[in-house]
C-alpha positions in Angstrom: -72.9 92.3 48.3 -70.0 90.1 49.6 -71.0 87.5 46.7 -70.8 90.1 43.9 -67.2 91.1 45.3 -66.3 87.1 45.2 -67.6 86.8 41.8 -66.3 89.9 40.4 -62.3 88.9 42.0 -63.0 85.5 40.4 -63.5 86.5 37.3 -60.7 89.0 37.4 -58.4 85.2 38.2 -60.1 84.1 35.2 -59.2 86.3 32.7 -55.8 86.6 34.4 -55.7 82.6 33.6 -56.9 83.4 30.1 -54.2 85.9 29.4 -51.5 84.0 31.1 -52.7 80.7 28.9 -52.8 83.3 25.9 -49.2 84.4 26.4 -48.0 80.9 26.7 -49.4 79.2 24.1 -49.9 81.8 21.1 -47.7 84.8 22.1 -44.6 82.9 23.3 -44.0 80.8 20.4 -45.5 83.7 18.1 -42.7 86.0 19.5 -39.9 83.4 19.5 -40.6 82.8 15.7 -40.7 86.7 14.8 -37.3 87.5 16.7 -35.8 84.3 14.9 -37.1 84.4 11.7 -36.4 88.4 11.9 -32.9 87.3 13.2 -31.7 84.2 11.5 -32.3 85.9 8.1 -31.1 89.4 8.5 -27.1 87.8 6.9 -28.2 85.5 4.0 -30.7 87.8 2.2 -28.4 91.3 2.9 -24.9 90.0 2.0 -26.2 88.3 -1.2 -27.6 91.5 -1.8 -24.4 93.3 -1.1 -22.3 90.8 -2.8 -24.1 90.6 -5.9 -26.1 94.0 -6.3 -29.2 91.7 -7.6 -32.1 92.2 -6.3 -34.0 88.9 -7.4 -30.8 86.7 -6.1 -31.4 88.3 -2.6 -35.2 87.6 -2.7 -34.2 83.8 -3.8 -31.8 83.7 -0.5 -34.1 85.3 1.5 -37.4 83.1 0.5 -34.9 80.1 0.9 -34.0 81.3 4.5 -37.7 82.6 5.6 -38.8 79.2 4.5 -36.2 76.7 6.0 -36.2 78.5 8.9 -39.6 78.4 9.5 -39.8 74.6 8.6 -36.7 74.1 11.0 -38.3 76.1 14.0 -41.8 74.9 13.9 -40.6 71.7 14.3 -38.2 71.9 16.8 -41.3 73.9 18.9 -43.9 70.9 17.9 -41.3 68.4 19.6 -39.9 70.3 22.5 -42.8 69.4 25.5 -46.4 68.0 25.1 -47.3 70.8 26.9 -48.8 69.3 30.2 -45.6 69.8 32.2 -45.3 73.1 30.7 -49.1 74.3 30.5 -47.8 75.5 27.0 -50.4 74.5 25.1 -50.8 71.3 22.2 -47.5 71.0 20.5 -48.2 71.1 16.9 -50.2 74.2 17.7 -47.4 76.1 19.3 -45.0 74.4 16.1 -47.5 76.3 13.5 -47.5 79.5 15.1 -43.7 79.5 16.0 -42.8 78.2 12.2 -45.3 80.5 10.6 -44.1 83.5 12.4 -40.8 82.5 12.3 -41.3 82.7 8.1 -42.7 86.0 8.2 -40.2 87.1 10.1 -37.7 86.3 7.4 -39.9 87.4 4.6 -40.6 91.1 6.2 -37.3 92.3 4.8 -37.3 89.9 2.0 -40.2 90.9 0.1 -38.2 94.6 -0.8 -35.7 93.0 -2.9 -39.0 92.5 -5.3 -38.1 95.8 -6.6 -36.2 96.0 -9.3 -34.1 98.8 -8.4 -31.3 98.0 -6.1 -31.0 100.9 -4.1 -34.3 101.6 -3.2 -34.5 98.0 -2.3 -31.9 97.9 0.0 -33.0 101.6 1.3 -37.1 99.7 2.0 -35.6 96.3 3.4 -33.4 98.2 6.0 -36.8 100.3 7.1 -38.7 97.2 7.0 -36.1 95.7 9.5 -36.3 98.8 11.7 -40.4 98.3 11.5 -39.6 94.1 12.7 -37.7 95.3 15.4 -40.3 98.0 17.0 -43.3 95.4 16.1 -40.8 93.0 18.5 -40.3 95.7 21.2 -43.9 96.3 21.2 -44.9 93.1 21.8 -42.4 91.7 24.0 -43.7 95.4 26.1 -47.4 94.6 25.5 -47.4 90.5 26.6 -44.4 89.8 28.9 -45.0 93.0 30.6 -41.4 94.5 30.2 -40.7 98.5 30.6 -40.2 100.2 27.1 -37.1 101.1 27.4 -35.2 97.5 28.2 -37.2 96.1 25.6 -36.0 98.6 23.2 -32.4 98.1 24.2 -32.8 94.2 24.8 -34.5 94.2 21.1 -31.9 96.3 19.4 
């Protein structure tokens, strides 16, 4: 009996490994990327649609910023730490998820300005950034273990 009771509280420490490895090296960089891209983007794409009421040059600014950000932050994760001092994982890894997240975090509230009609546009990318930011709180509640509510207010 006292071996199933060992075995069973080891394998509890390995999946609490597992998760902790998870949340270091996927969820981390995945996270950091989403906020950023989500972030980082929010003032090109809205005030060239504000300043110029055209949808299509807002989607061009905010393609232009979802993309260089992404480029910009997946490479400044792929060179930050090889990841043995860390335990963060292999570094162009972390770069691809942390760039490619950082992208679609940009492009969320990019792809509205798609439609043709500018109101409605701006009306679907503002609900779209209101959907980023509760994907972000979830997350950030789910993975890194933070109450609901000072995620929420961290978030917003």
């Amino acid at each position: 009996m006292a071996h199933a009771a060992a075995a069973s509280g080891a394998g509890t420490e390995e999946a609490a490994a597992r998760r902790r490895l998870f949340v270091l090296q996927v969820v981390q960089p995945g996270l950091e990327g989403l906020m950023d891209g989500s972030v980082s983007t929010l003032a090109p794409v809205f005030a060239a649609a504000i300043a110029t009421h055209t949808t299509r040059y807002a989607f061009v600014v905010g393609l232009a910023a979802s993309v260089g950000a992404g480029i910009s932050m997946g490479c400044a994760e792929a060179v930050s730490d090889d990841g043995t001092l860390t335990g963060r994982g292999h570094p162009l890894i972390r770069g691809v998820i942390c760039g490619a997240m950082t992208t679609l975090g940009g492009i969320g509230h990019t792809l509205p300005f798609l439609i043709p009609e500018f109101r409605v546009a701006l009306a679907v990318a503002c609900a779209v950034v209101v959907v980023e930011l509760t994907v972000i709180t979830w997350i950030r509640h789910r993975y890194m273990d933070t109450p609901m509510c000072s995620t929420a207010a961290q978030v917003a």
